[in-house]
VOBA-1610 file (N, C-alpha, C; in pm, whole numbers, padded with zeros to 5 digits, always signed):
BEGIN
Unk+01319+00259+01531Unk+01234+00307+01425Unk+01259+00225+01299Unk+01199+00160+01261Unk+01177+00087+01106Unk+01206+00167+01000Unk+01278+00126+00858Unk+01309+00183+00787Unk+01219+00196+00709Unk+01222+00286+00605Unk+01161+00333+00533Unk+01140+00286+00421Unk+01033+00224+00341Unk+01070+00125+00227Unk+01057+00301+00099Unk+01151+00152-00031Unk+01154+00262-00110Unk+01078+00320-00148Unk+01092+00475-00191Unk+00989+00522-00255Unk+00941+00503-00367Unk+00838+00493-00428Unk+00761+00473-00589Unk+00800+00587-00667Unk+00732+00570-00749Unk+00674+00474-00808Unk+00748+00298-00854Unk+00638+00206-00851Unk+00695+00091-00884Unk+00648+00051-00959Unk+00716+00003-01069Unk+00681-00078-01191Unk+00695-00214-01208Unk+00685-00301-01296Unk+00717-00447-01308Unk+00693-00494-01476Unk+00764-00544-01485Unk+00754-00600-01630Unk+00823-00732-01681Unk+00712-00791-01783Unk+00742-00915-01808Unk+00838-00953-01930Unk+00927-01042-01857Unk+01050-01061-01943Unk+01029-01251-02004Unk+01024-01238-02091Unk+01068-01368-02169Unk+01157-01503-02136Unk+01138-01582-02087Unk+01244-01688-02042Unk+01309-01644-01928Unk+01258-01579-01864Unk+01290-01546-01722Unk+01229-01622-01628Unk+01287-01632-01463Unk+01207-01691-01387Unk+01119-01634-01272Unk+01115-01547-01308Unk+01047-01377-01213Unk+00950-01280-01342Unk+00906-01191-01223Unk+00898-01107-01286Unk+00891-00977-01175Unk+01014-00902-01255Unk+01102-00802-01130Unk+01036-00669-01111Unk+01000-00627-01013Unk+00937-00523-00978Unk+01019-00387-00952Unk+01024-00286-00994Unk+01147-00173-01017Unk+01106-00065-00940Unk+01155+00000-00908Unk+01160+00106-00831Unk+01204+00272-00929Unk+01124+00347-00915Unk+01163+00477-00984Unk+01137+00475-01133Unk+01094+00599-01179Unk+01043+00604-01286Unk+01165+00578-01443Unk+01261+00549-01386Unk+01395+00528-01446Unk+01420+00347-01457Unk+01352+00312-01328Unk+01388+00159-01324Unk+01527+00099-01298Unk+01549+00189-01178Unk+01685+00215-01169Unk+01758+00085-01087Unk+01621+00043-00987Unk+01673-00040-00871Unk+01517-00125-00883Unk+01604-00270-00862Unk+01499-00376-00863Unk+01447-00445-00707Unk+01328-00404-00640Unk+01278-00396-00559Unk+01226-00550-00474Unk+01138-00582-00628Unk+01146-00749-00557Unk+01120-00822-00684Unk+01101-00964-00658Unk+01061-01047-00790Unk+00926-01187-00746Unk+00856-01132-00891Unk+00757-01270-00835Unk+00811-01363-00876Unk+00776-01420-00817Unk+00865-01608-00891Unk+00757-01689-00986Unk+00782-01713-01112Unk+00692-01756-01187Unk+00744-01908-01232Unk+00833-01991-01186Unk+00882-02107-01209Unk+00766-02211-01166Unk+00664-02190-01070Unk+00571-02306-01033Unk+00435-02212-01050Unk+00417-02121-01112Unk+00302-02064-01088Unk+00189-02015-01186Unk+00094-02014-01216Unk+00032-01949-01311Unk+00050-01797-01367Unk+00099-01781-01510Unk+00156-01647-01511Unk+00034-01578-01512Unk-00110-01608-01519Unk-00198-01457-01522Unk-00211-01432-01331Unk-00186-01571-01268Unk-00165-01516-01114Unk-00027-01448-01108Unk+00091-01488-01145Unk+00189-01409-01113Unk+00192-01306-01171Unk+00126-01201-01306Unk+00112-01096-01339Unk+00022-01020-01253Unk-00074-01086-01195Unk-00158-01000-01096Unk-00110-00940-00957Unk-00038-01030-00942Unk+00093-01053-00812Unk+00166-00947-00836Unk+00234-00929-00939Unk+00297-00845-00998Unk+00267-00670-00986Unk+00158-00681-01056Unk+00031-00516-01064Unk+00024-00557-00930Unk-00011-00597-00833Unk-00061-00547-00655Unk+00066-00481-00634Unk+00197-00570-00634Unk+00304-00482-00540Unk+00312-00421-00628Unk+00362-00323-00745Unk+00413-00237-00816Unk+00334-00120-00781Unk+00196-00160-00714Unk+00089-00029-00697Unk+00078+00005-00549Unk+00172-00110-00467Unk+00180-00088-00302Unk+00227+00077-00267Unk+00299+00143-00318Unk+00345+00267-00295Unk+00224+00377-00284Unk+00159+00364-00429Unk+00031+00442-00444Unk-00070+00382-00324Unk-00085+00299-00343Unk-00203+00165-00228Unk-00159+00291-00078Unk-00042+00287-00026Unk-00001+00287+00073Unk-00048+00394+00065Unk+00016+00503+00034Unk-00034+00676+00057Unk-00177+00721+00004Unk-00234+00642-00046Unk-00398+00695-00046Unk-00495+00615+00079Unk-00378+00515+00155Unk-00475+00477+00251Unk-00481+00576+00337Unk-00297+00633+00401Unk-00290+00702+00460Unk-00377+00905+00427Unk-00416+00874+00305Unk-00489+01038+00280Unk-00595+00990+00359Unk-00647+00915+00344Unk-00769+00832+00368Unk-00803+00856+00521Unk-00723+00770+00612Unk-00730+00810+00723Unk-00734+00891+00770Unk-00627+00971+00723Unk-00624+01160+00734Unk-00772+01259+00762Unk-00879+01205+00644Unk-00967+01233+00577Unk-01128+01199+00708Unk-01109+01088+00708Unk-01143+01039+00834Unk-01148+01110+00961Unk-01063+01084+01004Unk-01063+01144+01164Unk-01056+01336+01151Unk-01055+01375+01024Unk-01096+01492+00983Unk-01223+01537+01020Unk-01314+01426+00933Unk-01417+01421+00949Unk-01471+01383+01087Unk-01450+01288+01127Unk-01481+01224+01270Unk-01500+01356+01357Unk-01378+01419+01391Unk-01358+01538+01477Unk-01461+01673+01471Unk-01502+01652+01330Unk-01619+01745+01268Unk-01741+01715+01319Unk-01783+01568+01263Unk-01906+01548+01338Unk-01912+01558+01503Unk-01803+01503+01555Unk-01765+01502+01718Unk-01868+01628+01718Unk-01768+01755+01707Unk-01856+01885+01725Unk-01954+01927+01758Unk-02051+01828+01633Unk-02196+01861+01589Unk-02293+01676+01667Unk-02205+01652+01840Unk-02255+01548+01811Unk-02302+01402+01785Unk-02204+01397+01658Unk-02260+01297+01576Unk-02144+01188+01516Unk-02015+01215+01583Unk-01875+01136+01571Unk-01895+01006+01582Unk-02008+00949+01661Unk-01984+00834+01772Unk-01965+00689+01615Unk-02004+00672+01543Unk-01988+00600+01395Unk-01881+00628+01363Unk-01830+00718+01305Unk-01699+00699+01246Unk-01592+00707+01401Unk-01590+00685+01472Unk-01502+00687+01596Unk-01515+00482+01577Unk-01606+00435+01578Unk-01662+00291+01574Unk-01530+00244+01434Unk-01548+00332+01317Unk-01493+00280+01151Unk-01323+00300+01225Unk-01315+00423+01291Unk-01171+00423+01298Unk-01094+00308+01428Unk-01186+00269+01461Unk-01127+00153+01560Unk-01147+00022+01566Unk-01209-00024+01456Unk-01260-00108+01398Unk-01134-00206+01325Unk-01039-00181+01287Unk-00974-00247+01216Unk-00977-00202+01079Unk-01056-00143+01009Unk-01090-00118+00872Unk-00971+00030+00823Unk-01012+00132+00927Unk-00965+00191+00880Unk-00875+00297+01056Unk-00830+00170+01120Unk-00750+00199+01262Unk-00605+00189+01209Unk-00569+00202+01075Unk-00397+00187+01086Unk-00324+00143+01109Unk-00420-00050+01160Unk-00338-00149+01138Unk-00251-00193+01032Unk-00340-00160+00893Unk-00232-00147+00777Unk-00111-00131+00776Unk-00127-00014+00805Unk-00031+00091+00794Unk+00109+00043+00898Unk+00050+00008+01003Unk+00109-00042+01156Unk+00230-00129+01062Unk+00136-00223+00984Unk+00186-00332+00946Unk+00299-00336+00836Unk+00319-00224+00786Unk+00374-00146+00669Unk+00539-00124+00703Unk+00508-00084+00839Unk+00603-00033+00879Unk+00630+00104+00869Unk+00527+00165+00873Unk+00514+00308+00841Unk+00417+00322+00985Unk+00352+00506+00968Unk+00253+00551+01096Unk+00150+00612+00978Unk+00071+00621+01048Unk-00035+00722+00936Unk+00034+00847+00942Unk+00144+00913+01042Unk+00142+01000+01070Unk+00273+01036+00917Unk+00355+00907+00874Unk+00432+00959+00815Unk+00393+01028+00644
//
């Protein structure tokens, strides 16, 4: 079983004459999670770099509501029917939990 990455919230902030810019973990900023490397790079790309992972935590658990939400629905229309489309979205790649697969997480967690 794959471990569990840390939990969020994650922050990041830009430091002055530094060669990163370090991405933090917990609303305290207690533990430093990862760093972009800004020594060869454009800093409005490495600030953007920056905001994606710091928001991977949130990113991650609204995909997984998401899916949730989905095959909620799916199972509903099934009923009435009319599943056979979103049965197509959930196996599709879009929203099949390859993400997630990839995360190292399950939708289920």
């Amino acid at each position: 079983m794959p471990s569990k990455h840390t939990p969020g919230p994650w922050s990041w902030e830009h430091r002055e004459r530094f060669v990163g810019l370090p991405i933090f973990a917990g609303d305290d900023r207690s533990r430093q999670v990862a760093i972009v490397d800004v020594t060869n790079a454009d800093i409005g790309v490495a600030r953007a770099d920056a905001r994606l992972i710091a928001a991977t935590p949130d990113l991650l658990k609204e995909h997984k509501a998401l899916i949730g939400r989905v095959r909620e629905m799916s199972k509903a229309l099934r009923r009435k029917g009319l599943g056979g489309w979103v049965d197509e979205w959930l196996s599709d790649g879009v929203l099949s939990g390859e993400a997630i697969a990839k995360a190292g997480g399950s939708d289920a967690d």
